[in-house]
Z-matrix of the N, CA and C atoms (Angstrom, degrees):
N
C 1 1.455
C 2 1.524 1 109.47
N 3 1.437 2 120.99 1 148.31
C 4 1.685 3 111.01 2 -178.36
C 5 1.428 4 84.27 3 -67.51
N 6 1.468 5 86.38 4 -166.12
C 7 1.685 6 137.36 5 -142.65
C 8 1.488 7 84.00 6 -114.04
N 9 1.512 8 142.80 7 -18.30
C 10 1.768 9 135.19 8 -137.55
C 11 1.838 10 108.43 9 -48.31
N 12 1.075 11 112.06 10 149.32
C 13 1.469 12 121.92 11 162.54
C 14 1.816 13 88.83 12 -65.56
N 15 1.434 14 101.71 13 143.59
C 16 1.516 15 126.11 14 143.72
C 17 1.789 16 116.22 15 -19.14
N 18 1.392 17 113.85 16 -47.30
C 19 1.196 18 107.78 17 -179.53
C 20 1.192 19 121.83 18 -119.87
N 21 1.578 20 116.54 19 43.49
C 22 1.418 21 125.98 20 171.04
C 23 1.542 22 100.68 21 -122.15
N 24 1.306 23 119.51 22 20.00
C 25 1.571 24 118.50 23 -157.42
C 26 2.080 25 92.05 24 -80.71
N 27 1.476 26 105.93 25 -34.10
C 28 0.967 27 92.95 26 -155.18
C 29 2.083 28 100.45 27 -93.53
N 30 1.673 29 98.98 28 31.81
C 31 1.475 30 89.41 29 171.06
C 32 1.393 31 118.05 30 -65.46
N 33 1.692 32 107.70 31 146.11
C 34 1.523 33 108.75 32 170.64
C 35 1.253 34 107.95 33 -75.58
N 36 1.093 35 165.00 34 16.13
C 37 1.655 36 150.06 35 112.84
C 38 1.443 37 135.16 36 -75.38
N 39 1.584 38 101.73 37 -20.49
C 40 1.303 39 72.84 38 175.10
C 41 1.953 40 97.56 39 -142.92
N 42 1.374 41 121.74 40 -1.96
C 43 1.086 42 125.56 41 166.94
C 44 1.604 43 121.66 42 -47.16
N 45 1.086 44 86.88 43 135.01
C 46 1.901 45 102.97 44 -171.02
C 47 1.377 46 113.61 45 -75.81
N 48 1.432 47 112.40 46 -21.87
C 49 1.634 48 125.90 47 -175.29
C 50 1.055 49 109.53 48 -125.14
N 51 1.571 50 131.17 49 27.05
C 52 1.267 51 109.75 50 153.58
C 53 1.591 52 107.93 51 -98.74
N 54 1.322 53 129.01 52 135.62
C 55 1.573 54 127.80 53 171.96
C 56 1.058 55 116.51 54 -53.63
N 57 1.269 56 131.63 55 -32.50
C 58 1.778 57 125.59 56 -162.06
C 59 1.690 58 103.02 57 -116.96
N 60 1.921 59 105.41 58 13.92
C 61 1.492 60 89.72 59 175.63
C 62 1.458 61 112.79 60 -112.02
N 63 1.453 62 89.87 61 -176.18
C 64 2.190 63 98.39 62 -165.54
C 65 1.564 64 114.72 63 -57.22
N 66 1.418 65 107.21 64 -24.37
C 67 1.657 66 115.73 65 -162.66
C 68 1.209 67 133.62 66 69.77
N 69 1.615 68 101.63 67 -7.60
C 70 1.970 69 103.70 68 -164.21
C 71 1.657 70 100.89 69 -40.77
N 72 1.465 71 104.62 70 158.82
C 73 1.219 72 135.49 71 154.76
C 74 1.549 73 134.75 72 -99.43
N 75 1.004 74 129.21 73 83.75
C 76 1.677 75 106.32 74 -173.69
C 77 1.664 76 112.18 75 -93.71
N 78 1.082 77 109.35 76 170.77
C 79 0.919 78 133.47 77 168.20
C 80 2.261 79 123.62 78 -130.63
N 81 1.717 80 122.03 79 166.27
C 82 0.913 81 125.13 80 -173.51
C 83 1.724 82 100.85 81 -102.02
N 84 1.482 83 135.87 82 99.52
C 85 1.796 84 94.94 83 168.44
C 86 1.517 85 88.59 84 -113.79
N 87 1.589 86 131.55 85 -166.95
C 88 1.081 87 114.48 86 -178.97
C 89 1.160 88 162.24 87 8.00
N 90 1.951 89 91.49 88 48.26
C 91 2.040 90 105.75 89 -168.61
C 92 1.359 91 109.23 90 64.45
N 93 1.476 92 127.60 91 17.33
C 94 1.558 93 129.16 92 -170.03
C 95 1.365 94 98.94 93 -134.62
N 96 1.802 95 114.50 94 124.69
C 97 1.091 96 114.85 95 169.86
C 98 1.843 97 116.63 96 -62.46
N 99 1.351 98 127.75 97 146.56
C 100 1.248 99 118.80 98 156.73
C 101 1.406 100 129.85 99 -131.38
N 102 1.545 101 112.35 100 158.23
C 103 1.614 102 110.30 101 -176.17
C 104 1.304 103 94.97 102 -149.27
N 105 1.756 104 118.20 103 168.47
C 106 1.455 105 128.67 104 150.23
C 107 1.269 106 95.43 105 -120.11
N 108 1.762 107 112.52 106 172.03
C 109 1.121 108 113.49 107 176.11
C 110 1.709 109 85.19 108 -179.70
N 111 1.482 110 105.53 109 135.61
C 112 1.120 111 133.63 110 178.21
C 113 1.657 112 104.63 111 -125.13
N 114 1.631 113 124.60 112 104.18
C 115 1.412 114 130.20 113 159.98
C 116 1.501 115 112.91 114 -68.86
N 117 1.414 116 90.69 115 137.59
C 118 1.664 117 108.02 116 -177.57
C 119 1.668 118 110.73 117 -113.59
N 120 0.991 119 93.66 118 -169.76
C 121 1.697 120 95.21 119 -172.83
C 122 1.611 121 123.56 120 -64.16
N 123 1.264 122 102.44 121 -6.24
C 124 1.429 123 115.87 122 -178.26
C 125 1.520 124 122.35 123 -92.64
N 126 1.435 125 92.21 124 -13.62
C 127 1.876 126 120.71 125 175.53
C 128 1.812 127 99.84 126 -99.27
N 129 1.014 128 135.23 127 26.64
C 130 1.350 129 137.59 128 163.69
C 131 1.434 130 133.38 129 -73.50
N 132 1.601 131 126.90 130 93.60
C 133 1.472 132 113.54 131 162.86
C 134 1.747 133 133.17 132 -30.48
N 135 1.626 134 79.69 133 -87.39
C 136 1.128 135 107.75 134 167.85
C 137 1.637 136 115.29 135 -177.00
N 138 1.364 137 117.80 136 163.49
C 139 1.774 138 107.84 137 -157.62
C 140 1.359 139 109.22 138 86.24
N 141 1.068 140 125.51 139 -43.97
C 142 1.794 141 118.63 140 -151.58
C 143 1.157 142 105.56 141 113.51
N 144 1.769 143 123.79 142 3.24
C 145 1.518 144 109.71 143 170.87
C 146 1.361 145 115.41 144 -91.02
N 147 1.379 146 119.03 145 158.47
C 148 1.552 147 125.99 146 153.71
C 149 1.049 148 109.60 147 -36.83
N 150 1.696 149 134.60 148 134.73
C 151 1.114 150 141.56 149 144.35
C 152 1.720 151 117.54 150 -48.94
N 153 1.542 152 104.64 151 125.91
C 154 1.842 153 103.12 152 173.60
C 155 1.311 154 118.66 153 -41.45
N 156 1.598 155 111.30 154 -44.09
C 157 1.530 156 111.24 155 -163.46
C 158 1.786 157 94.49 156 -64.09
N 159 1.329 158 135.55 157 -45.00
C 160 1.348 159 139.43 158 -177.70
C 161 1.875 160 118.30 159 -32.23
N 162 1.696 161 91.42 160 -67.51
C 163 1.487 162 109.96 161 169.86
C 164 1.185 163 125.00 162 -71.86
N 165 1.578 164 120.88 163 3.98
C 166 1.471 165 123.38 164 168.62
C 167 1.691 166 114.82 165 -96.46
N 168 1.641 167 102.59 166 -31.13
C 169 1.301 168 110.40 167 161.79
C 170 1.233 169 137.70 168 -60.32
N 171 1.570 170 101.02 169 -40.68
C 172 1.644 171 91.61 170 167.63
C 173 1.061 172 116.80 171 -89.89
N 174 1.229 173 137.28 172 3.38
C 175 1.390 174 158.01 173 168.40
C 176 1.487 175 103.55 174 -49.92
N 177 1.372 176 109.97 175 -75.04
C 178 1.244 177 139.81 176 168.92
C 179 2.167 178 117.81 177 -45.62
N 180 0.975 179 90.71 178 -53.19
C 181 1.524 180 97.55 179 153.56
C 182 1.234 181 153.97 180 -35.76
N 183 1.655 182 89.29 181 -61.89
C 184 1.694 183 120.51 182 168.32
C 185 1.531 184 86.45 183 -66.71
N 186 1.205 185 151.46 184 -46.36
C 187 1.346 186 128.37 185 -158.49
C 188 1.540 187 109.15 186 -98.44
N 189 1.423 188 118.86 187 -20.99
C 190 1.389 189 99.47 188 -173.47
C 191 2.129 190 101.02 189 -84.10
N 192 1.728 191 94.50 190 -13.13
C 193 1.561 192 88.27 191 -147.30
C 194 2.240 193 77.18 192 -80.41
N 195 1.260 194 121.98 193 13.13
C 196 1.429 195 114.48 194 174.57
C 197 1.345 196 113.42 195 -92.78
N 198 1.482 197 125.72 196 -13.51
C 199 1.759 198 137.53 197 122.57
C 200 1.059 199 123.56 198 -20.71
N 201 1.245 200 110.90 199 -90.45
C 202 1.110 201 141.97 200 -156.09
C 203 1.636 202 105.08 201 -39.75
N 204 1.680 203 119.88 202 -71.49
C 205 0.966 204 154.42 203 167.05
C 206 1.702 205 117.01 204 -29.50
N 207 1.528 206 102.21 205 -40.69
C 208 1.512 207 122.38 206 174.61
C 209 1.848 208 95.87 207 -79.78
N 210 1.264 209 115.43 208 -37.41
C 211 1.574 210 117.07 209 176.57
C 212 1.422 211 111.22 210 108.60
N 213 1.509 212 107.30 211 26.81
C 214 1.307 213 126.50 212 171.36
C 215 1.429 214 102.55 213 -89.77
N 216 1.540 215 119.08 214 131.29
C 217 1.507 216 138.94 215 134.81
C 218 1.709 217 133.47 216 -78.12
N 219 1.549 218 76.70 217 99.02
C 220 2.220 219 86.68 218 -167.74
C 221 1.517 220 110.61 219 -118.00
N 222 1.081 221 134.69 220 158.09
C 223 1.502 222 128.21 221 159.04
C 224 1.513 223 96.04 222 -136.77
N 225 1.871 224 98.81 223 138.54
C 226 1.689 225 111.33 224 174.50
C 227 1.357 226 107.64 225 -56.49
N 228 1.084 227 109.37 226 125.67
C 229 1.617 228 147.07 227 177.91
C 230 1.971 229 102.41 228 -89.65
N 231 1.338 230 124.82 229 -59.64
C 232 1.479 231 114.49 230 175.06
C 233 2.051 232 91.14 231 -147.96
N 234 1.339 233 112.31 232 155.66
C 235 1.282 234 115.21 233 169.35
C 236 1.560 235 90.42 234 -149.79
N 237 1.395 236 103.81 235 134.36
C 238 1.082 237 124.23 236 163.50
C 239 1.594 238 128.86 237 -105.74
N 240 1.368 239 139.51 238 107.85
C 241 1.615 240 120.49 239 -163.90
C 242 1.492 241 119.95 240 -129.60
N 243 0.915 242 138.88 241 146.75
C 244 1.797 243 150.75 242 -164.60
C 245 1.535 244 96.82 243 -137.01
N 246 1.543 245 89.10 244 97.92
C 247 1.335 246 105.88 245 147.60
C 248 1.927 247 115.31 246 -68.13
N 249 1.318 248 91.33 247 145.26
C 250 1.868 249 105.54 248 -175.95
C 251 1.581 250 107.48 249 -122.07
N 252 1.167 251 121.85 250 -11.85
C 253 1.642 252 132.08 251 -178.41
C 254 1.335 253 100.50 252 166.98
N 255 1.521 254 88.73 253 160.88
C 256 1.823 255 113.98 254 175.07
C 257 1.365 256 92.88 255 -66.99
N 258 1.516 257 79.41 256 170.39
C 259 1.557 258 110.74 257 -173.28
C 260 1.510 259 102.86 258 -109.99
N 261 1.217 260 141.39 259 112.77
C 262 1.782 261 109.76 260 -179.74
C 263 1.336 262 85.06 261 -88.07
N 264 1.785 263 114.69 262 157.97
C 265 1.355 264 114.03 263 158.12
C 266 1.812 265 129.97 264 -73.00
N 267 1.248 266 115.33 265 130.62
C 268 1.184 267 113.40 266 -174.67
C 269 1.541 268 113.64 267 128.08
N 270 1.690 269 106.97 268 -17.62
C 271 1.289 270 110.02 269 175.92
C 272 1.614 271 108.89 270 -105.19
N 273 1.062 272 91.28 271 132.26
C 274 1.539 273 112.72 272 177.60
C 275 1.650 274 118.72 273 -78.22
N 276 1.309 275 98.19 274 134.03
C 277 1.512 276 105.47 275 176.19
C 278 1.469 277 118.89 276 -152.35
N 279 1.388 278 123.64 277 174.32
C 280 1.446 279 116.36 278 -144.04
C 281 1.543 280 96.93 279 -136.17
N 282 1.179 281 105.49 280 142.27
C 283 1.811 282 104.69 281 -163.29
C 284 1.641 283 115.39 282 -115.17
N 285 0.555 284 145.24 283 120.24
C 286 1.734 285 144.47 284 166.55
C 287 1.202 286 121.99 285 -114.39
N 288 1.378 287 102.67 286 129.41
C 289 1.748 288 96.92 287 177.71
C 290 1.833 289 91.74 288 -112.51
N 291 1.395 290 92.63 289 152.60
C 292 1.871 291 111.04 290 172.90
C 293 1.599 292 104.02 291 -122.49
N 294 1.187 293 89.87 292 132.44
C 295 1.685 294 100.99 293 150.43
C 296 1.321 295 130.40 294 -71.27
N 297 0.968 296 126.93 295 116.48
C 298 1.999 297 132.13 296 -164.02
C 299 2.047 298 89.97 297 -103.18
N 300 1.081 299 130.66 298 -72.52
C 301 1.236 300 119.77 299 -172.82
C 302 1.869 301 106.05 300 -139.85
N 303 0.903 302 128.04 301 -176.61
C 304 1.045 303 165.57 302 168.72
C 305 1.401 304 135.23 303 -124.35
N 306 1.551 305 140.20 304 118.12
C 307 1.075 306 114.93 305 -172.94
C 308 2.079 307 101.22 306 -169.85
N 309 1.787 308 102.30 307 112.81
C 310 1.497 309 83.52 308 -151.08
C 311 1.128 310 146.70 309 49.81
N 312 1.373 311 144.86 310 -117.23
C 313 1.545 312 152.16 311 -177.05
C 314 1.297 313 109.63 312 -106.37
N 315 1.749 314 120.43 313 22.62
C 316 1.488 315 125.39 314 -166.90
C 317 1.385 316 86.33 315 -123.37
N 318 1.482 317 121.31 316 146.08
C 319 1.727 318 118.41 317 157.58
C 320 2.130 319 79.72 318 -128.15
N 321 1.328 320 103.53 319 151.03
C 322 1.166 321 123.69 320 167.85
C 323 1.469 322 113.42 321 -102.56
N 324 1.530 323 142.44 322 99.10
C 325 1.428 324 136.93 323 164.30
C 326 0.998 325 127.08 324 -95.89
N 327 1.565 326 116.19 325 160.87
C 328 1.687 327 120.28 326 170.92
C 329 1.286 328 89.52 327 -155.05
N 330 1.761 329 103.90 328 138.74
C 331 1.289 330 142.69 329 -135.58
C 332 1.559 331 92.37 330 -162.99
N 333 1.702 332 99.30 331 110.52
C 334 1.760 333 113.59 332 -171.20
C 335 1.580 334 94.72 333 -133.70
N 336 1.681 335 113.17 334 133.53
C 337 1.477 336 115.99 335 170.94
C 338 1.575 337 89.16 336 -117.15
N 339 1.219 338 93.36 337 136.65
C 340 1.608 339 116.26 338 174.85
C 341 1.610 340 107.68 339 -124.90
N 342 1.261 341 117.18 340 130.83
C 343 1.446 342 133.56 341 141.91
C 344 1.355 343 121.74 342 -33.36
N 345 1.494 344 107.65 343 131.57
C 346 1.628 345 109.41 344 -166.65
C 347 1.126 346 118.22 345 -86.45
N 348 1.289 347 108.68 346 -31.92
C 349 1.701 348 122.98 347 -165.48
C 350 1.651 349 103.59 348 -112.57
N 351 1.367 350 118.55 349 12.22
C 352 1.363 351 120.62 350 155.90
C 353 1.715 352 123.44 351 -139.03
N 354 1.393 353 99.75 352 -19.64
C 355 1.831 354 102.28 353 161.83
C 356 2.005 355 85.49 354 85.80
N 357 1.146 356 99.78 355 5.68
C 358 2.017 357 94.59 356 167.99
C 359 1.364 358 129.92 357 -83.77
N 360 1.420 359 113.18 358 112.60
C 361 1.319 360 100.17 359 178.31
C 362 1.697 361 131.53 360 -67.66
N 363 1.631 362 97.50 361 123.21
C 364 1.429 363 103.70 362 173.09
C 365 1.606 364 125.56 363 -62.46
N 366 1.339 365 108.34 364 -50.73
C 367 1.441 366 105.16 365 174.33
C 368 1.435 367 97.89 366 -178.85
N 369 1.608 368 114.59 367 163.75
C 370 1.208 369 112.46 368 -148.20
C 371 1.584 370 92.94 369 -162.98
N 372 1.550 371 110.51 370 147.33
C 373 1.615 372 103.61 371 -158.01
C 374 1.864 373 88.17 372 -145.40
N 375 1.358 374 110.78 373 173.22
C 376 1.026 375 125.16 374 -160.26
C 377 1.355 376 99.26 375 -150.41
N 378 1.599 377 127.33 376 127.89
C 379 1.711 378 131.07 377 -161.41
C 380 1.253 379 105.41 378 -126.97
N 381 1.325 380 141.91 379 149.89
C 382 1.345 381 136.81 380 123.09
C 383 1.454 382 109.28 381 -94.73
N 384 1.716 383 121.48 382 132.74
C 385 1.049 384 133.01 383 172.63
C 386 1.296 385 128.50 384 -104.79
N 387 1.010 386 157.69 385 126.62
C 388 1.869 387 162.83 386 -171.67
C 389 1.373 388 109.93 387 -101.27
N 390 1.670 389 94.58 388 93.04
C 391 1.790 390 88.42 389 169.18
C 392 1.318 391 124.26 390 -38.83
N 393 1.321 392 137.17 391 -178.29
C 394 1.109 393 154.97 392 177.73
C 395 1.514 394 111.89 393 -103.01
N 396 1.516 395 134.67 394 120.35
C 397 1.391 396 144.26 395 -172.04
C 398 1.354 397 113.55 396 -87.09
N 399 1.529 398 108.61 397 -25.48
C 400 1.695 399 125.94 398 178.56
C 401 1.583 400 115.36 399 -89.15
């Protein structure tokens, strides 16, 4: 289970007590953030795909929660993301965020969701993050 402060419980990605959120869990193994995450019917555009805003969130997640975890306080500063294919809901895929550099009050991330049962990347985003001064 994370580590969350008391008042991150009710994040929509990864808070445990919010009802209508994703729940992910990550974890650190090899300097690499990790997650799974399977969208359900409640993560729907339209078609049967994942909604963008969905896969940008945990996108976004997997990289800040690779902070977090180290015991860094950051908030995304710019994310940039390229979708590569839909998502249908129901298929599961596995998220990692990497650290690319570091530099002062800048962390540089990249944050890739891949397909489980084909190893294809769904879409994949790129962050600058702003430590925290407080």
């Amino acid at each position: 289970m994370n580590p969350l402060r008391s008042d991150a419980n009710h994040c929509f990605v990864c808070g445990p007590s919010n009802p209508i959120g994703l729940k992910l869990t990550f974890e650190i193994r090899d300097d690499v953030c990790h997650s799974l995450f399977t969208p359900g019917k409640d993560h729907c555009g339209y078609d049967g795909v994942t909604h963008g805003g969905i896969v940008f969130s945990a996108l976004d997640d997997v990289m800040a929660n690779w902070l977090f975890l180290k015991g860094l306080k950051a908030y995304t500063a710019k994310c940039d993301i390229r979708y590569r294919d839909t998502l249908q809901i129901g298929t599961q895929v596995r998220l990692e965020g990497h650290c690319l550099r570091q530099k002062a009050r800048l962390t540089q991330m990249k944050g890739i969701m891949i397909r489980e049962d084909t190893d294809q990347v769904v879409a994949e985003a790129e962050a600058a993050f702003m430590m925290a001064t407080d």
